[in-house]
N, C-alpha and C positions, 0 to 999 in steps of 0.2 A: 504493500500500500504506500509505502515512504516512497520506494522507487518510482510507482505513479505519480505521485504527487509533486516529485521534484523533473520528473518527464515533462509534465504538463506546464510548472512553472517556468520551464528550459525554453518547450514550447510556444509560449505564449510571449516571452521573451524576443523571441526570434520572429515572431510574427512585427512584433511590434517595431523591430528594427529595418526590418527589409519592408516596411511601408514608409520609413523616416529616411532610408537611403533611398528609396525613387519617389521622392518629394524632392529632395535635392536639388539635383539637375533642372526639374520644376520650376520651382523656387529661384533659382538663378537666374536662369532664362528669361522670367518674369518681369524682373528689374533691368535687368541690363538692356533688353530688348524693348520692351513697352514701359517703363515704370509703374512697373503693378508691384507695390512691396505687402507680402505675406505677412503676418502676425497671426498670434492663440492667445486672445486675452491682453493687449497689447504688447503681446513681447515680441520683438523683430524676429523672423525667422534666415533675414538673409545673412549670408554666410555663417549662418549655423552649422552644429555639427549633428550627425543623426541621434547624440545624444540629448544637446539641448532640445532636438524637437520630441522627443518622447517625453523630456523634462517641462516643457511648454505644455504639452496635453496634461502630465499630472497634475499639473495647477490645477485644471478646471475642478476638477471633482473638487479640489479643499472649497470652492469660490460657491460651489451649484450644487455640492453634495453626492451629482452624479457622475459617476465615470464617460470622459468624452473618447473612444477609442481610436486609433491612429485608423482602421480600418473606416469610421463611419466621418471622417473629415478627407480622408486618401481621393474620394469619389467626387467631393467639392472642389479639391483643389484641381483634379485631373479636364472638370468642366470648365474649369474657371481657365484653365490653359490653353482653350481650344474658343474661348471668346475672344475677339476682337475689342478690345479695350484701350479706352484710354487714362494716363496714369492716376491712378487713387491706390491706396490703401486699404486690405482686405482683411477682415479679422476672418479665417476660416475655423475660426475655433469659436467665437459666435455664432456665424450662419450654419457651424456644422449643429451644434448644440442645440440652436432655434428649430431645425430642418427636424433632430430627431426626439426631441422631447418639449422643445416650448411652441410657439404659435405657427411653426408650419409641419409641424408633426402630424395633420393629417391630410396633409400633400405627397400624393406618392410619385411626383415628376420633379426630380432634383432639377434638372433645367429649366421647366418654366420658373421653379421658385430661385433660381440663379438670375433667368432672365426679369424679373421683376426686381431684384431687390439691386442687379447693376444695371438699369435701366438708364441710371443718368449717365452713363462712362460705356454702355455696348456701342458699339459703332461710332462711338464718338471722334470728332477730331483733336490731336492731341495742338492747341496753342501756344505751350510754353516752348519758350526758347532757350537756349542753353547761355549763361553766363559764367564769363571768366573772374576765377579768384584768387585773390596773393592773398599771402600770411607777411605782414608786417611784422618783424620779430619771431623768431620760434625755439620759443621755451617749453616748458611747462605744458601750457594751454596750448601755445602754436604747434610743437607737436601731438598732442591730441587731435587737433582739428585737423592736421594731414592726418592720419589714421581713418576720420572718419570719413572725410573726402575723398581717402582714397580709397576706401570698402564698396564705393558706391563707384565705385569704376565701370563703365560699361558702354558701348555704340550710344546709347539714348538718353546717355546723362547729362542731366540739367545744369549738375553745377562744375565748374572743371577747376582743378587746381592747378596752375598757371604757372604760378613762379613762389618763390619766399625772397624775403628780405632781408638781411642781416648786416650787420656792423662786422667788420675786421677784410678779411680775404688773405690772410697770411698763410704760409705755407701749412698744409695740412689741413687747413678748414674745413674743405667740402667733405675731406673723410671722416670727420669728427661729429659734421653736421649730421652727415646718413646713419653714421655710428650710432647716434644720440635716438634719431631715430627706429632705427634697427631694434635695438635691445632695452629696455625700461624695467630698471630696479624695483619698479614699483604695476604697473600695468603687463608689465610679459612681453613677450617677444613679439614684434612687428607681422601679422598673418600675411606673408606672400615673401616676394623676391623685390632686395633694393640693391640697385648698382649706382656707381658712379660715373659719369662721366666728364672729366677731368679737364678733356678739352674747350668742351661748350659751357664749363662749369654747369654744372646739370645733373638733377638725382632721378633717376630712374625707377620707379615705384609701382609693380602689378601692370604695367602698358601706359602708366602717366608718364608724362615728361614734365619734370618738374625744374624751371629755369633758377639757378640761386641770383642774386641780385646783392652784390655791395655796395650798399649807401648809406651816407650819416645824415640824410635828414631825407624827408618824405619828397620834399619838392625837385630835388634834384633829378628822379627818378623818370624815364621817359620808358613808359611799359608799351610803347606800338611797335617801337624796332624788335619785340618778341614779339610782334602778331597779338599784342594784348590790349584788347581794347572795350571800353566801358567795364572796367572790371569794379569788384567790389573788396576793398581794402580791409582786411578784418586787422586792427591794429590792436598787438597782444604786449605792448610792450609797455605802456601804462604812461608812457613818458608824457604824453598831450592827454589831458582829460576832456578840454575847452574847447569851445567851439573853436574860438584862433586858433589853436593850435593842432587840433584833427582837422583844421580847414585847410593846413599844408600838403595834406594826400591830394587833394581835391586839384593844385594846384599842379600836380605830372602829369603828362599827359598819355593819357588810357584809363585815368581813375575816374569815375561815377561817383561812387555811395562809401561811406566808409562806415566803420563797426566797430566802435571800442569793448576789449571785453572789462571794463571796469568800471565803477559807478563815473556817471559822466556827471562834467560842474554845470552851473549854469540853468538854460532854459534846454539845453537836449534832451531829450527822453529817452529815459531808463524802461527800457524794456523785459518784461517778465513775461515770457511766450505762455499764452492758456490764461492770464491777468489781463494784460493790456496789448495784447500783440494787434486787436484791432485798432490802434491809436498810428499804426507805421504807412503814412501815406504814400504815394508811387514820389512825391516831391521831397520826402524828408531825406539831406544828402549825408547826414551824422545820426548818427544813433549810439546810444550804448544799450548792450545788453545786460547792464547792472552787475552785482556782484555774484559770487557763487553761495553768500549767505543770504540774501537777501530773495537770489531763486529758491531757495529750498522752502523758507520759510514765506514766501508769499501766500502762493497758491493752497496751501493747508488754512490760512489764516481768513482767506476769500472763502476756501469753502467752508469752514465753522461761522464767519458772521454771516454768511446767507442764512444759514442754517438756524444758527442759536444767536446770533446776536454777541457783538466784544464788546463790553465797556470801556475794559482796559489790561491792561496786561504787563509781564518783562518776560523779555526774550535774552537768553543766556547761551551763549554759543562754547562750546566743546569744539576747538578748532586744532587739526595737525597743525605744525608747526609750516611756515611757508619760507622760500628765499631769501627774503626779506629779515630772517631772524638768522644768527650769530650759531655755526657748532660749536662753539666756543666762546666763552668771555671774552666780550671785544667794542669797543665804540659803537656806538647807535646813536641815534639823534632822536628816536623815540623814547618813553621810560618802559625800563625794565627789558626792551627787548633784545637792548646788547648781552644777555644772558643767555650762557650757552642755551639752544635749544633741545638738544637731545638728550640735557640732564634734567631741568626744570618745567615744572608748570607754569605760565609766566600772564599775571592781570592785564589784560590791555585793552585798549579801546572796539566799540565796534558801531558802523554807520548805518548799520542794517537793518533794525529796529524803526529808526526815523525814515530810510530809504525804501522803506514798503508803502508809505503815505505816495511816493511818487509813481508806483505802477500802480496802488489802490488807496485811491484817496479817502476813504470811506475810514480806512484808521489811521488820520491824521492825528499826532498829536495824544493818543492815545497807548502809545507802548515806549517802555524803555527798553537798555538794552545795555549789555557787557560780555567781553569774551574772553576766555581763559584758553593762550594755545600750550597741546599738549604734545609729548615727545612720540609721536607717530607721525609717520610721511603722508599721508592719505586717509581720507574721510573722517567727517565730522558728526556733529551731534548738536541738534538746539533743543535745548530743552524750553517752553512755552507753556509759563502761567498765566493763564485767562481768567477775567473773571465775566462768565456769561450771563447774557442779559434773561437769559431763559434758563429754566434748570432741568438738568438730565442724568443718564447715569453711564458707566462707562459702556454697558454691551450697546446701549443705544448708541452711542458717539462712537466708536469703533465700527458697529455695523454701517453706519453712514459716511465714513468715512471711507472701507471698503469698497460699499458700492460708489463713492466716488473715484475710487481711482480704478472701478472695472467699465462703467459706464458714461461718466460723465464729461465732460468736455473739460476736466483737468487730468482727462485720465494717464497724459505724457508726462504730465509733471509731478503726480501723485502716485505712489507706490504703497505695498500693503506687508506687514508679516505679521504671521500670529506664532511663531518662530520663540520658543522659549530659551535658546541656547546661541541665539545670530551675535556677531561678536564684530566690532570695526571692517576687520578684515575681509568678512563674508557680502561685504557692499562694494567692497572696490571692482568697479566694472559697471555698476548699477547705472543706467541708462536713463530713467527716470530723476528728476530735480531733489528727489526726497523719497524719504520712506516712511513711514509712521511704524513708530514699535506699540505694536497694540496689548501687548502683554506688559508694557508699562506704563501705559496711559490711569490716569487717577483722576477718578471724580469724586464730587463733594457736594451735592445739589448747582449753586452755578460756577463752585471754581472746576477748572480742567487744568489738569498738567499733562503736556504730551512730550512725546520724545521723541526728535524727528531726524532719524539718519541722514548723510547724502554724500554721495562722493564729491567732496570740491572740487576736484580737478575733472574726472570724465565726465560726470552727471551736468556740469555746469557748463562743460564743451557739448554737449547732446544739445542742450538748450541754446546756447549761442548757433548751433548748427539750423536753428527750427527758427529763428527770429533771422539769420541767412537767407533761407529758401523765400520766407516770406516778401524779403526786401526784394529777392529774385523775381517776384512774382509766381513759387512756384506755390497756389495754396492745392494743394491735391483735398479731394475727399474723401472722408472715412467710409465705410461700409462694411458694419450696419453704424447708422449718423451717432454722434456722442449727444445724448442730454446735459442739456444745460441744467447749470446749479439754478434754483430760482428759490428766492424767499419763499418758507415756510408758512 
């Protein structure tokens, strides 16, 4: 009987693999060639491996209770490959679910209810057009943001990495640069093949051709002599916050729009994508996409005062340690943060708090805020004491909060774990702005304390990459559509 039973579970195993291995090829196809991108519940399926897509289906059941099997979405994705579409976004792990247990369970023409539900994107014509993009600086952030750029490689892609910018050109740069690229202490090794090429200064990346460019200031720069034209400048290097001074890209000639990833001064707007990303007109030529504490902690804070109502609150950031701070005892010009980083806990400031009134004015003036960085390279922690205007209890506020990050139109930027044992480490890669630790959330009639993961570095490069596309003009549509959060 054991022997059976471990037959069966071998079985069943294997069934389940070899439907995730000829999705694949699927899957790829999809994007590169149409920009149709796959997801289970929002989670990206492209360039996945056949493990995360078996790993993407077991969500469903913790989310719906029931088991969604690789066999009863295999049949969705396979019709979905033989439409003629144009590019949106498919959750097949919704329309499979819907098709076999919620409201079209009792349709038994997988096609028509395919053909109905991509009715806006069948036969359609695809409009968007492709734009070119440099990385101003590539640190940190700027190589993340080639990473994603370059995953999305493919004949039909919309957005193209063009060139990077960097300071120096001395002997050995370009291999240090790719190097840098290539291999991360912290994120893992580079998915594909990066070469050099020495003569055109130029990094070679999955079939991109990527131009390097030395220059000490924005304006010098003339991106048409590389064929680069109307491009959009994503500047990672924090140096210009100001409109003057992001206004120098603007000033070479092949630059358009530019993109600070850091809270921007002035009258520019601070963009939190899923908050305020309908606020980015086709005329706005500066934008920031605000900070990576200030993404995380928005959109959880939008979707609680729709919901219950903030009067007021502090928001306490648990932050790795950044650049910016000392391995060692050493001058700073800030306090406290010439203290080595890697040994200490160290009190510092944080703008984040007040820099949420700018993507959601609605908690103006209403939260404080403080951050303590700690000796970890990657992802943080805000913790958020609210006191709400409505009172609840925590399974209420958790299940609401679930369904917003599986349904709702912050579902990119809201993430969920009921995960009693998920630890810093177990985020790094998270895709999503935040996560909510639902197993630490604490209620008390209207106060709330929540605990809200996020990867600074990649989760806040995901979000800079979706306030991009949009500036691109590229807005694709979901399928099935996200609900909006709306007062209760």
């Amino acid at each position: 009987m054991n022997q059976q039973f471990e037959q069966e579970l071998l079985t069943s195993w294997q069934e389940r693999q070899e439907y995730a291995e000829k999705m694949l090829p699927i899957i790829g196809k999809l994007y590169r060639n149409h920009c149709v991108e796959i997801t289970v519940y929002g989670r990206t399926l492209l360039n996945a491996s056949a493990i995360d897509v078996i790993k993407a289906h077991r969500t469903v059941r913790r989310h719906e209770g029931v088991k969604l099997r690789l066999r009863e979405s295999w049949p969705v994705l396979e019709a979905i490959s033989n439409m003629d579409l144009a590019p949106v976004e498919i959750d097949i792990g919704k329309l499979a679910f819907d098709f076999h247990y919620g409201k079209g369970k009792d349709q038994t023409d997988l096609q028509s209810y395919l053909d109905e539900a991509l009715k806006a994107v069948h036969n359609a014509e695809d409009e968007h057009k492709a734009t070119d993009v440099v990385l101003y600086g590539f640190g940190r952030i700027g190589r993340l943001l080639a990473r994603l750029l370059i995953e999305r490689q493919g004949k039909n892609n919309k957005l193209r990495l063009r060139a990077i910018v960097v300071r120096g050109g001395r002997e050995g740069d370009l291999e240090k640069r790719a190097s840098l690229l290539r291999r991360d202490s912290v994120h893992g090794p580079f998915n594909g093949s990066i070469t050099v090429d020495e003569e055109r200064k130029a990094i070679k990346a999955n079939g991109s051709y990527i131009q390097v460019i030395y220059a000490n200031s924005p304006e010098e720069v003339d991106y048409t002599q590389y064929g680069i034209n109307n491009a959009i400048i994503i500047d990672n290097t924090g140096m210009w916050r100001d409109e003057e001074g992001l206004g120098l890209h603007l000033k070479a000639k092949g630059a358009s729009k530019v993109l600070l990833t850091a809270p921007g001064k002035g009258d520019i707007k601070n963009i939190v994508h899923g908050v305020n990303h309908a606020d980015i007109l086709d005329t706005d030529n500066i934008l920031s996409a605000a900070s990576c504490t200030t993404n995380a902690i928005t959109p959880v804070l939008k979707a609680l005062d729709e919901e219950y109502g903030i009067e007021n609150g502090h928001v306490e950031t648990v932050h790795s340690f950044t650049n910016d701070q000392n391995l060692i005892d050493n001058y700073h010009k800030a306090d406290r943060r010439g203290r080595s980083a890697s040994l200490n806990m160290v009190i510092t400031e944080t703008g984040a708090a007040k820099a949420v009134a700018k993507a959601y004015p609605q908690l103006a003036g209403k939260l404080t805020g403080n951050a303590i960085r700690v000796p970890t390279p990657n992802v943080s922690m805000a913790i958020l004491s609210l006191n709400l205007k409505s009172t609840t209890d925590k399974d209420s506020l958790n299940d609401y909060l679930q369904t917003a990050s599986l349904f709702s139109d912050l579902q990119h930027q809201i993430d969920f774990t009921a995960s009693t044992e998920i630890v810093s480490t177990d985020l790094v890669g998270t895709r999503a702005a935040s996560v909510v630790d639902s197993q630490a959330t604490i209620v008390a009639e209207n106060r709330a304390t929540l605990y809200v993961w996020y990867d600074n570095e990649f989760g806040y490069s995901c979000q800079v990459m979706r306030v991009v596309r949009d500036m691109a003009g590229l807005k694709y549509p979901l399928v099935p559509s996200a609900e909006p959060l709306t007062n209760s």
